[in-house]
Structure formats: C-alpha cells, structure tokens
N, C-alpha and C positions, 0 to 999 in steps of 0.2 A: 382483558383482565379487569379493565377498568369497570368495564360492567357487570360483571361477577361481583365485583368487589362496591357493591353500590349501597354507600350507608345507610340508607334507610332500609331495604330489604337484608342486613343482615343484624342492627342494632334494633329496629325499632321492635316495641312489642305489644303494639296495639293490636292491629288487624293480623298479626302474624301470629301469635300466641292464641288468638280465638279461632285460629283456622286447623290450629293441631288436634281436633278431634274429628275435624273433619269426616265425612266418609266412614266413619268407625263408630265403636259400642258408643251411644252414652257413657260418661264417667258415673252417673248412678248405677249402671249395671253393671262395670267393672268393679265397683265395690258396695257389690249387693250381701248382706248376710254376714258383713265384719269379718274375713276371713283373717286368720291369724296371721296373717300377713299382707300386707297393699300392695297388689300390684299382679300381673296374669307373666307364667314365664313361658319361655322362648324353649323350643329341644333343639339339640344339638344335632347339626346332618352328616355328623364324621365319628366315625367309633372310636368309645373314651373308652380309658385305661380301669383296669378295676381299681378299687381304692386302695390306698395303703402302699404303691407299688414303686413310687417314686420319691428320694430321699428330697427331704425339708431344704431349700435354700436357704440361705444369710446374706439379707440386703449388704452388698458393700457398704463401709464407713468410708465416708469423701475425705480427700485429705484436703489440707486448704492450701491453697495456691501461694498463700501470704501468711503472718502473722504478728507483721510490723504494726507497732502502735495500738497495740490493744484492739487488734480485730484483727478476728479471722476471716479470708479473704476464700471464695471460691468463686467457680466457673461453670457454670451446668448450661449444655446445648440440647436443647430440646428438638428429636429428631428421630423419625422412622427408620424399624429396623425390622428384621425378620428371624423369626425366633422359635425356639421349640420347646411350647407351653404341653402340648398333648406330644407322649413320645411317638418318634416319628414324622409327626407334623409341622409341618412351616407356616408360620403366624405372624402376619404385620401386624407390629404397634405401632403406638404412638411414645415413646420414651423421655423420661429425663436420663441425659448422657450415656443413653444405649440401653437400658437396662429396667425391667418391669420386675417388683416395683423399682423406682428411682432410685437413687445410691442415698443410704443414711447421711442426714446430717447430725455430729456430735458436739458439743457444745457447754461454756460452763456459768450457770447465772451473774448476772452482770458483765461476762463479755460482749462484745457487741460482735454481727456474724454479718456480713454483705456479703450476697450472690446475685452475679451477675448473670441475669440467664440472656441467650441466646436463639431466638424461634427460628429452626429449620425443618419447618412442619409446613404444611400450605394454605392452613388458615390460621389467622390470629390468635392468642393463646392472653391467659394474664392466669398469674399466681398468688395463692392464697394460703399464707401458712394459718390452719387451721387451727385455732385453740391460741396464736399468738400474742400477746401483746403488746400491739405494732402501731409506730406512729400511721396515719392515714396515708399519706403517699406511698409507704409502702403495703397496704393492707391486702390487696388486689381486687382493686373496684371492679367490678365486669363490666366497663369501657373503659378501665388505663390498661391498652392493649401491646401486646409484644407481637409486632409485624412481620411477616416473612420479610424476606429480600425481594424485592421488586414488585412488593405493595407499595400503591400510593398513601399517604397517611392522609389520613380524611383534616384529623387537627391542620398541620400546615396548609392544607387546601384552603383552609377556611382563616389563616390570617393569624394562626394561633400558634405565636412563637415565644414561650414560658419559658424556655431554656434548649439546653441540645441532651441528643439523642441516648442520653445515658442517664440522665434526671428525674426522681417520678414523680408523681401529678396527681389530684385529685382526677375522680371521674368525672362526667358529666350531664349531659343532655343524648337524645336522640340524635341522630343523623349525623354526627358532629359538628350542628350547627351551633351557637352562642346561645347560653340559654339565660333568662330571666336574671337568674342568681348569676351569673357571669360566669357557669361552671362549662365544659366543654369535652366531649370525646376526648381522648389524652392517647397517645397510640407512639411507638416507640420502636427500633430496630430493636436496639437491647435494650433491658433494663434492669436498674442495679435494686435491688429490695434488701431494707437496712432493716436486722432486728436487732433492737437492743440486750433482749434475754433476761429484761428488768422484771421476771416474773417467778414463782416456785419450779421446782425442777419436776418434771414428767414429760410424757411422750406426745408430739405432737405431730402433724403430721399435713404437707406442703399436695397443693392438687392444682387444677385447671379452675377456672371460675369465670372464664368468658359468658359475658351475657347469650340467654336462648341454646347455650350450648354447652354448657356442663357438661352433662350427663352423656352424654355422648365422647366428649375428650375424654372423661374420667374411664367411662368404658373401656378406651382404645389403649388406657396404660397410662396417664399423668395421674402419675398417684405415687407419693413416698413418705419415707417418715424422718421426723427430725426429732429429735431426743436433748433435753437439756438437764445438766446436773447440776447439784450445791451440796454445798457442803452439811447439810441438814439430814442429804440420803447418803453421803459416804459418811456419817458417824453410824450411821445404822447395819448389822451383821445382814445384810438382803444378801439372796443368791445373786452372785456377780461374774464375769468373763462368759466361760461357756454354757454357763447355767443362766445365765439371762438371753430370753429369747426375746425379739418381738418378730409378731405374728401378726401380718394385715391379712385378712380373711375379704374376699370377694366373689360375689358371684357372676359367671361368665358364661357367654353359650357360644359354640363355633356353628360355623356353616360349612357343609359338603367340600367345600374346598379347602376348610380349615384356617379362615381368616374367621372373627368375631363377627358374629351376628348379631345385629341390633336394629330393630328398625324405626329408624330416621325415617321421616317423610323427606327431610335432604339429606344424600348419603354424603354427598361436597362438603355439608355443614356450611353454606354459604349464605343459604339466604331464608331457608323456610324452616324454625325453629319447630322442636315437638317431635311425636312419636305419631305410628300408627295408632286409631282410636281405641283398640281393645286393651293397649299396653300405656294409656293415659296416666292410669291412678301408679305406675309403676311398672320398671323392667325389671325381670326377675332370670335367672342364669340358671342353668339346669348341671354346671360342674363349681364345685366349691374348688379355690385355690386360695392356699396359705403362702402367701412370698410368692406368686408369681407359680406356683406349682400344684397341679390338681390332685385333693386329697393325699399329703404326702407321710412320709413316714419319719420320724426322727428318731436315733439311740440315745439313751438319757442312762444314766448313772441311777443307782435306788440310791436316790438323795433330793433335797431341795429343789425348786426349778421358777426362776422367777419368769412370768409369760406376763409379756405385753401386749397385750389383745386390743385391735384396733378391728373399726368394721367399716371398713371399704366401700362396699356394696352399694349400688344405685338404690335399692329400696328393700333389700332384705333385710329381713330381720333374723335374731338367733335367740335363742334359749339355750345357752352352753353346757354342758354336764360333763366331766368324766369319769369315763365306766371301764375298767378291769373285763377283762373276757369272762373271767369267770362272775361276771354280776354285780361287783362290789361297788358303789360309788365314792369315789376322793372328796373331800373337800376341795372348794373353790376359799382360797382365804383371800379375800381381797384387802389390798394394802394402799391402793390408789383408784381417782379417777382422773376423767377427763383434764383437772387442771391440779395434779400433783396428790402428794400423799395425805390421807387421811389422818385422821387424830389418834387414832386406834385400827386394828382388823378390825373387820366384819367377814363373816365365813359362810359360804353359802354351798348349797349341792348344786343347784342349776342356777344360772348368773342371765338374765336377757342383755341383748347386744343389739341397741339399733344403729341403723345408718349412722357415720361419724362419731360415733362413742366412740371409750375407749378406757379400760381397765385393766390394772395394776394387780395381778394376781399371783400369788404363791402357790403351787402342787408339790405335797408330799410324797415321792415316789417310795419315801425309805423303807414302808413296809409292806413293799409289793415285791415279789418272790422274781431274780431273776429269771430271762424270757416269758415272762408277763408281757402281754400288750395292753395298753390304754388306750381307750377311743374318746379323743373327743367329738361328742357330739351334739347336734340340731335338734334341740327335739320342736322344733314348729316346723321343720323339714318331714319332706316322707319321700322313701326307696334314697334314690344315691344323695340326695340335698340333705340328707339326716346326715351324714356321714361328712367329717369337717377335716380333720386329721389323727395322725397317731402317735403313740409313743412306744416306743418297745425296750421296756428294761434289761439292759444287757449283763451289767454285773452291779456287784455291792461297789460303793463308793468307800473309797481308801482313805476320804475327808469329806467334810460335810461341814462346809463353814457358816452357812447359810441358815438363819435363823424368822419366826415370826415375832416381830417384837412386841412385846402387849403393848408399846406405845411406840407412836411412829412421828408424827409431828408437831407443833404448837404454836405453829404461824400461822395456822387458818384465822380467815375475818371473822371479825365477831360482831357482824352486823346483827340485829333485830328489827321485827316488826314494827315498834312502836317510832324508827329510825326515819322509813319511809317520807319523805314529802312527796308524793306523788306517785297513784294507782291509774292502772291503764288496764285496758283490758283488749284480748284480742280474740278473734275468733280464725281459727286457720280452719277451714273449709272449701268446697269444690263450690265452683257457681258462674253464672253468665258471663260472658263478656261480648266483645262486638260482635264475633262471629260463631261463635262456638260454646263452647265451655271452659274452662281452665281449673286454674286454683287458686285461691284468695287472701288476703289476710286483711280481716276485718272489712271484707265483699269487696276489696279493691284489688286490680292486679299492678304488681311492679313497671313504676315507674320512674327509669332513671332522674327527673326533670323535679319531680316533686318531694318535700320532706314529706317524711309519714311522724317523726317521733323528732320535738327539739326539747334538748336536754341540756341540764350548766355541768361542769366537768365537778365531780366532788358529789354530786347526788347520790341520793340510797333511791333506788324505787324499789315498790312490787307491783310486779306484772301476773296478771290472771291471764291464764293461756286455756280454750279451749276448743277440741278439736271434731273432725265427724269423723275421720279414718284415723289408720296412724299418721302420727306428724312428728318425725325428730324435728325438734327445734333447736336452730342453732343459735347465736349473739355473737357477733363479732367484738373483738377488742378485749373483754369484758367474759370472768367467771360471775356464777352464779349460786344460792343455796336453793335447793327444793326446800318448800314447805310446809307443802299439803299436796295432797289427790286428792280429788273429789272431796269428801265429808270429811277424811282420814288425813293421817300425816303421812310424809312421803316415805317410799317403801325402803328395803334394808339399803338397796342398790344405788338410792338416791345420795347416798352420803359422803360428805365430803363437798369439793369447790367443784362444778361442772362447767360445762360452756354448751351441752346440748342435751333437752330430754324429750325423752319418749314418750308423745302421745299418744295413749291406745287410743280405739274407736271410740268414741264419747267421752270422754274422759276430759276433765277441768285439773290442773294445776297451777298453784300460784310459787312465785318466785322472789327472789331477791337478790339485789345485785346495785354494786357502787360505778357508777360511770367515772372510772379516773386514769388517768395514765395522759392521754392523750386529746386533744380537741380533734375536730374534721367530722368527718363523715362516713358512716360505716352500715353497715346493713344487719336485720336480722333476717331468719330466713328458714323456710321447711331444707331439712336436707335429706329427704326423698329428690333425689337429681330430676327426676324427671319434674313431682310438683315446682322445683325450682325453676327449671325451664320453663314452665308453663303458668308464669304470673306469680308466682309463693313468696317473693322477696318483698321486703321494705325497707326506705332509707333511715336512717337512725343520725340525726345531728345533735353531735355533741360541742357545746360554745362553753 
C-alpha cells in the first residue's frame, strides 16, 4: 500500500498533469469551432429510462448530532454504496452518508455549523464548501487531506506534528515534503471543517477538492448542498416548505454494467491524474439527473414554486427554459445568485447555468391549466441532453402564499470601480506544459509550493478575466460584482453578489470584489473539473 500511496505520484503536478493528454486528441482539436459547450461526451452502454418517468427525489436535511453552545454539530462518513440511479440498475458511488446527492445541510446566519467528516472511501478525499466563507483551515486546500484508515500520512512521516488527528491545517507543498514557506501536505483521519455562516443567506453547496482528482470524486457522487438562512429572506412572502425545491442538475454516463463511466487514465485515482486525450477540454454525461434521479418528474400545485438550481456538472453547460406542452414559455424570475438575494427580480425566458453556479428562481405555475406538463429544458443540449426535468400540474392550489417581491434585499456591497487599489489580469487558457498540454492560468499551471496572488485582508481589487473556451471561474472565500463583458456591461444574469462566472469562448470580463473575512491562503480556479485537474488552479494569499 505503501507504494500505491507514494506522495509524489499521487500530489505532484508537474510531469503528471502534462502527461494527461497523452496518447489522445490535442486540446486544440477537442475545442476546435467554439462549440456551445467545452468538452466531448461519453454514451451510455446500459439502456436509460425515457424522460419524465421517475419521481423528483428531496436531498434529506441532516439533523445535527449537537446543538450545545451555539453550534450545530454533525457527522458525515463519506463511503461507497450501491444504488439505483437508472431503474433497475445497481450503481456504485462514491457518497456523503450513503446518499447521492449528500444529505442537505440547513443552517442560520451567524450560527457557527462543525462537520466532522469521516473517509471510508479508498483514496484520500478533502472538502470544499463551495461559495463559503470559511476561515482557511477549513476551506479545503487540495492537500489538507482526509485519509482512509490504514493510510500512511505522508505529514507525520515527514516530522510534521501541528496538532492531532481532528485539527485542520493549512495546505502545502508537493510530496509532503517542507516547503520554502514552511507550509506542508496536511492529511488527517477525520477532520472537523468549522463554518462560521458569517455570510448572506443562499444556497451553497459542499464537494470533493482533492488535488488531480476532482473531477472524478465529484463524478462518482461527492457532491451536496448546504443552504443558509437570515432573517432578511424569512421577512420576505418567497415560496417556502414544499414549494421550495432545490435542484442540483448533473450530467452522468453509465457503462454496460451500470457503474459510471468516466475515463480516468487512473481508474484507482492513485497516482496518474487526467483524462483520456479526447475528453481533455471536458467530460460531458449523456443522462441529465436532478437529485441523484435521471430526468425526473415532480407534482407541483398551479401556484408559486421557489427552484434552487445548482449545476453540478463536470463541464456542462445549460441554457434553462420552461416550456408548457402546449408551446407556451414561463417566466424564469430570478430572485438570487451564487452568493444570496438580489436587490430586485430580474425575469428571464432562458436563464444559462454553468459549471458551479447557482440561482435563485421563482416559476409561476398558477396559470397553467391542471395536467399541464412543464418541461424544463437545455436548449445547448440536443435529443435526450435537451431534456432536464418536469413538472406536471396536478391541481389548483387552495393557497398561494408565495410571492415576487419587487424588492428583495439591501445588504448587497456597494463597492465601485474607482474603490480598486489593485488590477490584475488573467488569462485562463490551454497551453504547454512539461509533457503534454494542460490548462493555464496566466500560462502557468497549479502549483501547490508557489503564491500566484498576495493580497492585504480589507482590499477592493478588479480583476480582468479572459478566456479561449468556456471557463467557469470560481474565487474562493470571497463574492464578487460582474462589471463588464467584453466592450459591454455584464449581462441580466450577472446580477447580484457571485463567486463564479462564465467564460464563453473569447470572451474578457472584468470584476470586483473585497478580500475580507479571513487571512490564509485560498485558491481561484476554472471549475470545468476536468481543466481543474489539469493545471487551471492558483494560489491566492490573503495577509
């Protein structure tokens, strides 16, 4: 085991990240012609279900173990299970507490929430609540790792005793050896990840982040969502209890035997990070599932319907719409983004959804004619990948409490341009590395060992972002305001407080955003999994 588990072939990512195109397309060919989506998909080798045929699950809400002292206390063991995703079929995951997606966590601004996760998986795992803002120890560096049982920890091999086995850690260097900055591998049986919740209330949403190997945990099922409220969104009449849905959307493909198909150049995920060469720029799933269920079907009331639409997805993308059988399209009234409620609605017909977004939207069913169906759907999808979920109005609603408010909130930052001390610019594109090809940001690929961005806690910058394919960009710690596209100002969907935007193909946008809450060290990063895998990360020090 021990040389299985041999730090430099499963952390490092010099020669291992330039070797994942290996044998395969060029990345210029795989995203040759700007397709309306990055990335080549995978078909399925087991007969799926027709759409519409399987009822909509509801992630469980975790109870908490504790509640003494002003924090809620849980437990989550992260652990393979065998499941029936296609009916019929039996499908090993990879799960938080048995369950794809993860079990919800529920939560109220300014309580503080500790979960202690537990890996019984058989390779290292670390956790990343996404959109958080989280002191750095618990951010989930991709080397502060959570060890199986009867792994060697590479930290204590090397002399690195910061505390015990329940404490978390900054990440560090390659190998787990001692690096320059005296920062180090950090690796852990359990480990307890403290949020505070000292942020606006929306939905956010907790995943795998080990380094080289994302995209592939995230595939196999470490993915959930965690939700935080104030008191700012219960004075407001929103759809609430069973009219509030949330919806993580992912795409997936099985294999002939009806396990997930995905190809890893390591299928152990041990030591050779990356994809097959064709599937470089991105893995794409040939079955859409909403909650863990392939295109399903949910009964709705003709009434209000508050949908929390999260996108899951290694690299797909969406263009949401919904459409009435009989032709008609709904309004999409958006009421939130990625980091809480907007100032006002904004109302749209078709809404895009990239990788790691995530918005806050209201659907009027009330004046759709019992058994009515609504479809939502893809429209950058074609044949079954169009097709996302449904809705099927069953009767008229006996109340209807749920409202769009022409004003929603009045905490958003009121940062400006002229605020800025400090412009950066980045370039997120495909390009050389030692052996191969990868993904870039600003022609360098991810390296744990080095700063890329040092920053003072309390700064405004703006960042110009420009990309060659799509590039969701994420920021760790830290919301952000769109400013501009290109020539233009940013689009309807950009509005509000973000933490990740959508790069199209050539496409420049510039940003703004305050580094505060927290010092440490934290990353930004494409959240296409796969360019993450493959070099797309940097470190971001905040002093």
């Amino acid at each position: 085991m021990t040389e299985q588990w041999s730090r430099r072939r499963v952390l490092a990512v010099g020669s291992a990240l330039g070797a994942a195109t290996a044998g395969g397309v060029a990345l210029s060919g795989a995203m040759a012609n700007h397709p309306a989506t990055t990335g080549n998909q995978l078909r399925s080798g087991v007969p799926l279900p027709k759409p519409y045929t399987v009822p909509l699950p509801i992630p469980p809400v975790l109870k908490p173990t504790s509640t003494a002292g002003g924090t809620d206390r849980y437990e989550i063991s992260q652990h393979r299970v065998s499941a029936e995703i296609l009916p019929g079929v039996r499908t090993t995951l990879w799960t938080y507490h048995g369950s794809f997606p993860g079990p919800t966590i529920e939560g109220r601004r300014g309580r503080p929430v500790t979960i202690r996760h537990r890996n019984e998986l058989p390779v290292p795992t670390v956790v990343h609540l996404h959109g958080g803002h989280t002191p750095a120890a618990s951010d989930g560096y991709p080397t502060d790792l959570v060890l199986p049982k009867g792994w060697p920890d590479p930290a204590a091999e090397h002399g690195d005793h910061h505390g015990d086995h329940h404490s978390g850690g900054h990440g560090g260097g390659q190998d787990g050896h001692q690096m320059s900055d005296s920062r180090a591998v950090t690796s852990k049986l359990t480990r307890e990840y403290t949020f505070p919740h000292d942020q606006r209330a929306t939905m956010l949403w907790y995943h795998d982040h080990r380094m080289d190997f994302t995209a592939p945990a995230i595939w196999r099922g470490l993915a959930g969502m965690h939700l935080i409220r104030d008191d700012i969104e219960d004075a407001l009449d929103l759809p609430r209890g069973e009219r509030e849905l949330p919806l993580m959307i992912a795409d997936r493909a099985f294999a002939a035997d009806g396990s997930l198909d995905y190809p890893s150049l390591d299928p152990d995920l041990l030591s050779r990070p990356g994809v097959e060469g064709r599937y470089a720029a991105g893995v794409l799933g040939d079955v859409i599932l909403v909650n863990g269920a392939p295109w399903p079907v949910h009964e709705v009331d003709a009434a209000r319907y508050r949908l929390r639409l999260l996108n899951a997805s290694n690299a797909r993308h969406y263009e949401l719409e919904a459409l009435t059988d009989d032709g008609r399209l709904l309004h999409l009234h958006q009421i939130g983004a990625d980091q809480g409620l907007l100032s006002r609605p904004v109302t749209h017909t078709r809404l895009p959804l990239a990788p790691a977004e995530r918005y806050d939207v209201i659907v009027d069913f009330a004046n759709v004619r019992p058994g009515t169906r609504v479809r939502l759907l893809n429209r950058l999808g074609s044949g079954r990948t169009r097709e996302v979920m449904a809705f099927r109005v069953a009767r008229r609603a006996r109340k209807d409490d749920g409202r769009i408010p022409a004003k929603l909130a009045d905490d958003l930052p009121a940062w400006r341009r002229s605020q800025a001390t400090e412009v950066r610019e980045f370039a997120f594109k495909s390009g050389r590395m030692q052996h191969g090809r990868g993904w870039l940001i600003g022609g360098r690929a991810f390296d744990p060992a080095r700063t890329d961005v040092r920053t003072r806690l309390g700064t405004v910058e703006l960042w110009r972002l420009v990309a060659d394919v799509h590039h969701p960009v994420h920021l760790h710690l830290v919301g952000f305001k769109v400013l501009s596209r290109g020539r233009g100002g940013p689009l309807p969907h950009d509005a509000g407080l973000k933490d990740t935007i959508s790069l199209r193909p050539g496409e420049s946008a510039e940003i703004l955003t305050r580094f505060d809450g927290y010092r440490g060290r934290y990353l930004f990063h494409c959240h296409n999994a796969e360019h993450e895998d493959m070099g797309m990360m940097a470190n971001l020090e905040i002093t």
